[in-house]
BATOR-170391 format. One record per residue: residue in three letters; x, y, z of N, C-alpha, C, O in turn. Coordinates in steps of 0.2 Angstrom, whole numbers, plus 5000, padded with zeros to 4 digits. Example, Ala and Ser with C-alpha at 12.3 -4.5 7.8 and 13.67 -1.06 7.14 Angstrom:
<pts>
ALA506649725039506249785039506649845039507149835042;SER506449895035506849955036506450005039506750065040;
</pts>
This chain:
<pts>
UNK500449945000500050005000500450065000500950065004;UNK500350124996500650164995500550214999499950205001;UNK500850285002500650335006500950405006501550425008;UNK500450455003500850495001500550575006499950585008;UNK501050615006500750695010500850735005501150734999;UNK500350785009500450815003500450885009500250875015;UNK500850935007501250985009501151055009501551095006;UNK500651065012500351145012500751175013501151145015;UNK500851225013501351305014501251315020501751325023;UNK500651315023500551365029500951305036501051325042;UNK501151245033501351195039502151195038502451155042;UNK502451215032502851215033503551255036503351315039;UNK504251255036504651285042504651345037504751345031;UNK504751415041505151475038505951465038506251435042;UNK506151495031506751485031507051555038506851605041;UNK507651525040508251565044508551605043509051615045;UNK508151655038508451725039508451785043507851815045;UNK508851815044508851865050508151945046507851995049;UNK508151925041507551975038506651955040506251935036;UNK506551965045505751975049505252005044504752025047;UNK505352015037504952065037504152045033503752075030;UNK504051985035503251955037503051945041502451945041;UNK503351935048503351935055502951855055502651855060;UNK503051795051502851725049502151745047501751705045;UNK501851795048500851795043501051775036500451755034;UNK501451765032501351735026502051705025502451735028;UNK502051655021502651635016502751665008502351685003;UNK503351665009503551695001503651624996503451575000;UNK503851604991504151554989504951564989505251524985;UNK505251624992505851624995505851585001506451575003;UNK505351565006505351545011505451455012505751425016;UNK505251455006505151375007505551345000505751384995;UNK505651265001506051234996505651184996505551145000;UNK505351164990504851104986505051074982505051104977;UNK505351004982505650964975504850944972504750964966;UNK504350914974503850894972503350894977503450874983;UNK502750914975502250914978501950844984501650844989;UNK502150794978502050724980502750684983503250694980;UNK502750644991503250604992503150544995503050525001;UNK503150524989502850434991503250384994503750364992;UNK503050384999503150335005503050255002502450245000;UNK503550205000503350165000503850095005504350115007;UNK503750025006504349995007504249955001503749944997;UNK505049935002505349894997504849824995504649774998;UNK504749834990504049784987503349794988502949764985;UNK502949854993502549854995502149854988501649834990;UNK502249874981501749874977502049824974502649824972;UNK501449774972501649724970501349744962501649744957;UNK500849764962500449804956500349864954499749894953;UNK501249894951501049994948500549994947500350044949;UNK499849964943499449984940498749984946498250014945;UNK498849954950498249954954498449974963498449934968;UNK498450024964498550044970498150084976497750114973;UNK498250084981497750124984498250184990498650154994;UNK498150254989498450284993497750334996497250344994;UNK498350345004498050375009498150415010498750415011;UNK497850485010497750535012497550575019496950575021;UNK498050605022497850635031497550695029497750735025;UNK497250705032496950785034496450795029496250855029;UNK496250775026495650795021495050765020495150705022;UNK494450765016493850735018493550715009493850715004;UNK492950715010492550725003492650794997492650804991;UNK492750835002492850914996493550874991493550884985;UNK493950844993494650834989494650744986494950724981;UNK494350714990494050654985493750654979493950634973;UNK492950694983492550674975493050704969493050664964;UNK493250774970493450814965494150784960494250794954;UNK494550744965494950704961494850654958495250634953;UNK494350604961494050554959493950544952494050504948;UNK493350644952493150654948493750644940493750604935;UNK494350694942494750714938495250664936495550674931;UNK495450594941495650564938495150484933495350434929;UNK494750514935494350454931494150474924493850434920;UNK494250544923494450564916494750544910494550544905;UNK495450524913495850504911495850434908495750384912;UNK495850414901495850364897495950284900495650234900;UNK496750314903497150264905496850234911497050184913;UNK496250254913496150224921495550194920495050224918;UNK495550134922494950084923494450094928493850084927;UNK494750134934494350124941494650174943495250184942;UNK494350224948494350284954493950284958493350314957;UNK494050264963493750254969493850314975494250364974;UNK493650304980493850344987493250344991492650354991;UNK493650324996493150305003493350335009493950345008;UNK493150365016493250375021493050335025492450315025;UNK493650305029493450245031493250245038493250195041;UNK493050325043492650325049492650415049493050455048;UNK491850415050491850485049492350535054492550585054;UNK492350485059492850525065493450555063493650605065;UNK493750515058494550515054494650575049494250585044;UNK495050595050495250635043495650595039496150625037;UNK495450535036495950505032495650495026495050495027;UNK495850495020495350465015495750425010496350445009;UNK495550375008495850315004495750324998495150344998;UNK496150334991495850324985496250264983496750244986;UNK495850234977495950184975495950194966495450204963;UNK496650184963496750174955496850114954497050074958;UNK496550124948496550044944496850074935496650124932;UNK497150044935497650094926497550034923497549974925;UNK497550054915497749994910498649984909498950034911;UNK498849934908499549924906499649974904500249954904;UNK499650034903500050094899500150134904500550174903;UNK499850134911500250214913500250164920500150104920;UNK500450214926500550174933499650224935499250264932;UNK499750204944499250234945499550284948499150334948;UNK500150284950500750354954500550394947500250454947;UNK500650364941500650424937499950474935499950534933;UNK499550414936498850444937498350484940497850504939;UNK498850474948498650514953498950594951498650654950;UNK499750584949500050644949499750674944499850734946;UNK499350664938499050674932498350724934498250784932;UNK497950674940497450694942497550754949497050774951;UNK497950754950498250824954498350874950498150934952;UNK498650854944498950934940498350924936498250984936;UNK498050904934497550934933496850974933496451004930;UNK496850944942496350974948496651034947496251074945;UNK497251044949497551124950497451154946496951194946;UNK497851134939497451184933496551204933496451264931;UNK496251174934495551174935495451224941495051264940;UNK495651234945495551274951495751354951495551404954;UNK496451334946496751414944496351434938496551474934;UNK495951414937495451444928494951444933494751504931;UNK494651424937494051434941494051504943493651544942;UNK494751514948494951554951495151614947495051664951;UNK495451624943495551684938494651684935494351734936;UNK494551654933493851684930493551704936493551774936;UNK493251694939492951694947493151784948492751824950;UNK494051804947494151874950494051934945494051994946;UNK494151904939494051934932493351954932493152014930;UNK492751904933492151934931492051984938491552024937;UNK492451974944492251984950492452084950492052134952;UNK493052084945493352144944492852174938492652224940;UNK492652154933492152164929491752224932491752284932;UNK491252164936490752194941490952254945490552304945;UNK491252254948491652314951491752384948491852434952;UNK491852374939492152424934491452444934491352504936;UNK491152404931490152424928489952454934489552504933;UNK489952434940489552484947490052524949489952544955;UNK490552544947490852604949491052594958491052634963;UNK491252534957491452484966492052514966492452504970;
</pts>
């Protein structure tokens, strides 16, 4: 079984320089260092099947399930996209790929990530563009 974090800004360390001058309320991307968004946790053999695996996710619920479920089951190469919470108590949530011989499910998780995000920054630019519109036309 595979297990992967995924790594908000707001959790991770400020860098050590002697210049204060956010007082820690925000991160710059001078502040932090990211090789990759994703870092997969696995042991030696643990996946006996790239093409069908199940990874777990801490800290988040349905808002980031269905929506990637949604976004990787788009994708050609994927047989099956699943995701379950497995006690409402839990902030953990389980997704489950299933890929044909041609891609992995790492690869279709990662796919279906960069593709949620893209989808999120075109939401969110239109969202402020028509929001500035608005603002222009009533003289806000």
């Amino acid at each position: 079984m595979s297990k992967f974090e995924l790594h908000d800004r707001s959790t991770l360390p400020m860098n050590d320089s002697d210049d204060n001058s956010n007082n820690g309320d925000e991160l710059s991307d001078s502040d932090i260092e990211v090789n990759d968004i994703l870092n997969f946790h696995t042991e030696k053999g643990a996946i006996k099947d790239p093409q069908c695996v199940t990874f777990n996710i801490t800290g988040e619920d349905h808002t980031l399930g269905n929506a990637l479920r949604y976004m990787i089951i788009q994708n050609p190469e994927v047989d099956y996209c699943g995701y379950s919470i497995p006690h409402p108590s839990e902030d953990k949530l389980n997704i489950r790929i299933q890929t044909t011989e041609n891609t992995t499910a790492v690869d279709a998780m990662r796919k279906g990530l960069e593709d949620l995000k893209s989808l999120c920054a075109k939401v969110s630019e239109t969202f402020y563009k028509a929001n500035k519109d608005f603002d222009d036309i009533n003289n806000l």
